[in-house]
N, C-alpha and C positions, 0 to 999 in steps of 0.2 A: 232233758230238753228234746223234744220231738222235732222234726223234720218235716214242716207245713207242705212244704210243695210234695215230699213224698206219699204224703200219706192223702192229699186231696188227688194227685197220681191214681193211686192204689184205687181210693174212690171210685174215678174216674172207670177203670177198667173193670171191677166190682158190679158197676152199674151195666156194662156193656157186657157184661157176662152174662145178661140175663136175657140178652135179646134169641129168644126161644120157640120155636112156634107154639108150644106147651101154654108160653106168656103173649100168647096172643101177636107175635111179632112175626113177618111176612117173611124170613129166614131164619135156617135155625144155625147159626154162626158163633152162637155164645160161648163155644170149647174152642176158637180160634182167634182169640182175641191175644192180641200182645205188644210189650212195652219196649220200643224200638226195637223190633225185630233185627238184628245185623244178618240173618242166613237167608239168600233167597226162598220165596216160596213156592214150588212147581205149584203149575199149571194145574194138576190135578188135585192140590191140596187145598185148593179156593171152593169158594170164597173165605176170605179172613180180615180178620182189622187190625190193624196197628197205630198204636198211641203214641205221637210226638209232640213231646213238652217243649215249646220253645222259650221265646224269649222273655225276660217276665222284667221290665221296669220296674223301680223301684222310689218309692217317696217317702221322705218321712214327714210322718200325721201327726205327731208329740211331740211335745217339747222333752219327754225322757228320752225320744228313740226311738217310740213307736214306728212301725214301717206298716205303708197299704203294698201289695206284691199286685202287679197286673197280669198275671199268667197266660199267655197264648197257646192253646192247644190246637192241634190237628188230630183228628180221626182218620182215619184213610181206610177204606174199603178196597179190598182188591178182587177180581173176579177174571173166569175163562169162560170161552165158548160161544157158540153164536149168539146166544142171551144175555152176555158180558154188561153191557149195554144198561139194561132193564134192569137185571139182578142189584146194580150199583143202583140205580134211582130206588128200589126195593130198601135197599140196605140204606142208603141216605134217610131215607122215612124215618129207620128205624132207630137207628142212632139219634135223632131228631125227636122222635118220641121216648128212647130211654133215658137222655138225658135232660129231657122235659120232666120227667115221673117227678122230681128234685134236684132243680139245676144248683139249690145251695147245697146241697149235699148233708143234710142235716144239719146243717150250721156250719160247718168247716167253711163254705165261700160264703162273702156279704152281700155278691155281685155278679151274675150269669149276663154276658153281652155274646147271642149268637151272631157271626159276622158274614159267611159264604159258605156256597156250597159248591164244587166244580166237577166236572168229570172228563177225564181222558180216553183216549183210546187209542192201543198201537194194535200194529198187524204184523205179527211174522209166522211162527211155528202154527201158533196159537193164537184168537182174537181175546186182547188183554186188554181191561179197565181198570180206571181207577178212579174212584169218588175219596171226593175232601171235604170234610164238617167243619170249618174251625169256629172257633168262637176265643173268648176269654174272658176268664174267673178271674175275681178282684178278691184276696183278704186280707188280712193281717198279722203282725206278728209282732214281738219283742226285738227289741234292737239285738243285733247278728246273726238273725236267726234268719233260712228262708222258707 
């Protein structure tokens, strides 16, 4: 028995791995991509992305048990520099277009709903950004599974 939300997870970051300028994408970010980062990351290690699975509802669609899972994702882009700014709207693009290529992921989702995009900005040492993608994938599973 497999692990739906993990492996449409895995997906997820597979697919952001490719964003390359090689693949025609406006940064080439694709060897910093990662699954709740918990270590901060300097300033001079950006830009990078980080993948947070949130909250995922749950219904059940059968009368055996079937369950639909509503999975909420965040993208989050991180960036420095006086270009912090730009580089995020750069990188929102891109994410926007890699997870376009195939928002069902080969069949794993039944359901792509993009929902916002936001970006922040602080100032201290360093001018720091951060761009947000979320969206959320709808699929399904077997009863206790997620």
């Amino acid at each position: 028995m497999s692990n739906m939300r993990q492996t449409i997870l895995d997906a997820v970051i597979t697919r952001l791995k490719t964003i390359t300028l090689a693949n025609n994408y406006n940064l080439a970010i694709g060897q910093k991509v990662y699954d709740w980062r918990l270590t901060p990351i300097r300033p001079e290690d950006l830009p990078a992305i980080e993948v947070r699975d949130g909250e995922a509802p749950i219904e059940m669609t059968t009368m055996d048990g079937g369950l639909s899972h509503r999975l909420q994702l965040k993208v989050v882009i991180l960036a420095s520099g006086l270009t912090a700014a730009a580089t995020i709207r750069k990188g929102l693009e891109d994410i926007s277009r890699a997870i376009s290529t195939d928002p069902w992921f080969g069949g794993l989702v039944k359901s792509f709903m993009p929902e916002s995009t936001g970006i922040e900005l602080q100032q201290e040492e360093n001018l720091l950004a951060a761009g947000q993608y979320s969206f959320t994938l709808v699929y399904y599973t077997d009863a206790g599974q997620i």
